[in-house]
C-alpha positions as a Python dict, from the first residue, in 0.01 Angstrom:
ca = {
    (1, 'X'): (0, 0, 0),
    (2, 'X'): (-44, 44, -381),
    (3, 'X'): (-303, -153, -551),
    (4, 'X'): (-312, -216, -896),
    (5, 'X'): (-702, -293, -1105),
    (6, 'X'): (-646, -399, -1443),
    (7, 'X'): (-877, -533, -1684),
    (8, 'X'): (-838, -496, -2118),
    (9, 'X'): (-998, -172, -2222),
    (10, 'X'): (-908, 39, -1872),
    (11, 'X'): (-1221, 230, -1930),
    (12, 'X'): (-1525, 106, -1702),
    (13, 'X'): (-1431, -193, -1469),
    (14, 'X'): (-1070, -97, -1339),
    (15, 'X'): (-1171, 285, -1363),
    (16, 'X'): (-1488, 220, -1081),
    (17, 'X'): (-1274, 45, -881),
    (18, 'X'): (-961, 254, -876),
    (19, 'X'): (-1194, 591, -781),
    (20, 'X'): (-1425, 375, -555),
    (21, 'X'): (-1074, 242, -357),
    (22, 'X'): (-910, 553, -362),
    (23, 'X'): (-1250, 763, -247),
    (24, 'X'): (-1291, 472, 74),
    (25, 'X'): (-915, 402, 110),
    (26, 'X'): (-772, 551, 449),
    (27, 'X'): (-398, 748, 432),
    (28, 'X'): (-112, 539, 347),
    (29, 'X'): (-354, 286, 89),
    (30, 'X'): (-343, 430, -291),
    (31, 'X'): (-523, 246, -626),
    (32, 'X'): (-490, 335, -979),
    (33, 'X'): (-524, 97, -1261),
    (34, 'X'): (-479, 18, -1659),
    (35, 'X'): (-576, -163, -1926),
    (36, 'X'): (-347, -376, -2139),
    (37, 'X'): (-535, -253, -2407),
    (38, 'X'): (-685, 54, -2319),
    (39, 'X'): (-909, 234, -2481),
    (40, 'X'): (-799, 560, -2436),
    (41, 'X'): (-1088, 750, -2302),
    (42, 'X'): (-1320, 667, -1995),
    (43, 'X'): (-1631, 515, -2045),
    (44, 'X'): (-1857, 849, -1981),
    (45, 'X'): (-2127, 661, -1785),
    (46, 'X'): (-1825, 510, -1574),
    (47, 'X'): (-1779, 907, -1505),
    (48, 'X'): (-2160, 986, -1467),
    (49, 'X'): (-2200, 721, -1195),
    (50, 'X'): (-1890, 776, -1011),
    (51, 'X'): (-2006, 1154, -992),
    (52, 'X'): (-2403, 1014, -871),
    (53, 'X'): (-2265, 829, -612),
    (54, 'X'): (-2011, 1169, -478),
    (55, 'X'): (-1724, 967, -607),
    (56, 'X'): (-1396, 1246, -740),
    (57, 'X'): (-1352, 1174, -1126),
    (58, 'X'): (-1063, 1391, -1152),
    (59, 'X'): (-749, 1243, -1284),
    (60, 'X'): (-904, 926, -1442),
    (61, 'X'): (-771, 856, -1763),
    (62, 'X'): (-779, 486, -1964),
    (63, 'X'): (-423, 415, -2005),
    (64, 'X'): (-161, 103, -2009),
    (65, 'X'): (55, -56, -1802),
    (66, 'X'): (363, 216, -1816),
    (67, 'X'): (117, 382, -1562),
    (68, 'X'): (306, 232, -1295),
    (69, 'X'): (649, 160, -1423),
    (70, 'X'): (822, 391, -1175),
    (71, 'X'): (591, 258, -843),
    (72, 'X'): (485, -86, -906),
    (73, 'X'): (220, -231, -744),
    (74, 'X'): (199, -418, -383),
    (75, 'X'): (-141, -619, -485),
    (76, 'X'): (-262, -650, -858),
    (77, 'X'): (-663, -732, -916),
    (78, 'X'): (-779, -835, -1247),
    (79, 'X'): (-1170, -781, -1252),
    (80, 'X'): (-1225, -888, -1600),
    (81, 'X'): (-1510, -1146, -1642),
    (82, 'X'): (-1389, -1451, -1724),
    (83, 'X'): (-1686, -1570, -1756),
    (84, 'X'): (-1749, -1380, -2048),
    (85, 'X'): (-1457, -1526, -2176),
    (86, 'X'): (-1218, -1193, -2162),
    (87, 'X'): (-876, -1262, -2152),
    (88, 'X'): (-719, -1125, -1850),
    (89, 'X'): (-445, -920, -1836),
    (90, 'X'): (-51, -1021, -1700),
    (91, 'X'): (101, -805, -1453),
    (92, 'X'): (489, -1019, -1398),
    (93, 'X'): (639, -895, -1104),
    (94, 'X'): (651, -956, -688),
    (95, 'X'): (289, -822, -690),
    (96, 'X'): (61, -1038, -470),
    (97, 'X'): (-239, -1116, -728),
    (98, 'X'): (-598, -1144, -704),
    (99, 'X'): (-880, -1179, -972),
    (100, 'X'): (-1216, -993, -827),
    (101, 'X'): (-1391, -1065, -1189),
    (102, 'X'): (-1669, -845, -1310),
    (103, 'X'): (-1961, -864, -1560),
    (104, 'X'): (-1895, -553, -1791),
    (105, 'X'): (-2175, -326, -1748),
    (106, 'X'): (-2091, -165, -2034),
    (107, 'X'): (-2202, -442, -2251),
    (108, 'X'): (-2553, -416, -2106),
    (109, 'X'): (-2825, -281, -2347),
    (110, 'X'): (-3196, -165, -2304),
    (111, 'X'): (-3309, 191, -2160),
    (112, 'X'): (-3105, 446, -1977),
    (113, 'X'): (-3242, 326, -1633),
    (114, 'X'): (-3143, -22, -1742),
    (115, 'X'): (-2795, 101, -1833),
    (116, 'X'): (-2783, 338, -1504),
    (117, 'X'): (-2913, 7, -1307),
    (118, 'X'): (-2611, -198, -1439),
    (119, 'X'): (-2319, 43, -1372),
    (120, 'X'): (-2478, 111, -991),
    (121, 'X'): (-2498, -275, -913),
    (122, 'X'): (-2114, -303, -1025),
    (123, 'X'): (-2005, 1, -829),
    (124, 'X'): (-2240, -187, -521),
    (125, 'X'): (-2005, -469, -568),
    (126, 'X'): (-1686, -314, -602),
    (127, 'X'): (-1759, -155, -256),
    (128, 'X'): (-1835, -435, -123),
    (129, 'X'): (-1492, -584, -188),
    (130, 'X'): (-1324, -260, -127),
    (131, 'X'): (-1477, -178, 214),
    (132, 'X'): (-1393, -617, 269),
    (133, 'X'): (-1026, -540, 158),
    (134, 'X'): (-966, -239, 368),
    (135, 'X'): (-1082, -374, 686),
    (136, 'X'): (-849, -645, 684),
    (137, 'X'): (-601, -649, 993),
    (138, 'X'): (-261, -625, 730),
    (139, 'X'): (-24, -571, 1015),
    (140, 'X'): (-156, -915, 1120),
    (141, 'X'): (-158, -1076, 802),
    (142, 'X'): (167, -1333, 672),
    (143, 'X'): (192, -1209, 257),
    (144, 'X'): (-21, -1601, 210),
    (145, 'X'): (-254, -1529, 473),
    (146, 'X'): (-313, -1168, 266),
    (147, 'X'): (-276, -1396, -82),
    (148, 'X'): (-552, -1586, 66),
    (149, 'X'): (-780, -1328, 224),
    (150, 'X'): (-734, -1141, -129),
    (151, 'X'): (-821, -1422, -345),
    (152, 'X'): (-1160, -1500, -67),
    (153, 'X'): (-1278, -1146, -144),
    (154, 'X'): (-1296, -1192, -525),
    (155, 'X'): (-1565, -1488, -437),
    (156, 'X'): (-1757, -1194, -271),
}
């Protein structure tokens, strides 16, 4: 199963939660994810808490949505914060799709500890969600009851 994070700048959000996935995700389960803006570079505190928590950083790069024109996704997450008023991004295809939206810790300001505090508690919750999604029985799972499971783990 391929699974697809996408959020605007591909640099913080989407790049936790594709290395968190693909650093809990068992064999035959893949993530990567893009930006439909991307910045072009990966937010380096995104990189220095990945690497805290033992989390691989090799390979992650911001970049748009060609990234998976040749292997489409089976699930696409949007973890922008709509909230925050971001305008998510449109994946159009037979993807199943989720929104799992996220506060942008890189918008956070005060100290480094502050900073270090913010990116931490968003990698908590992506793992949350991640360890939620993997444990799911799929070979159980109609593609609405997975639709619906999906969308109950973005209220996590």
């Amino acid at each position: 199963m391929r699974v697809l994070f996408m959020c605007t700048a591909n640099s913080c959000r989407s790049i936790l939660s594709e290395a968190l996935f693909n650093h809990l995700a068992p064999a035959g389960f893949e993530a990567v994810s893009a930006g439909s803006f991307p910045k072009g570079q990966v937010h380096p505190r995104s990189l220095s808490t990945l690497q805290r928590a033992g989390i691989d950083i090799r390979g992650l790069t911001s970049k748009g949505n060609d990234a998976f024109a040749n292997n489409p996704p089976d699930i696409v997450i949007t973890v922008c914060d709509n909230a925050a008023g971001e305008a998510c991004p449109l994946y159009f295809g037979p993807a199943l799709k989720t929104h799992w939206g996220l506060a942008d810790p890189s918008e956070v300001h005060g100290s480094e500890a502050q900073l270090d505090a913010a990116f931490d508690a968003s990698l908590a919750h992506i793992e949350l969600r991640c360890k939620t999604f993997l444990s799911l029985p799929f070979e159980r799972l109609s593609r609405d009851q997975l639709q619906a499971e999906i969308d109950r783990i973005g209220t996590l």
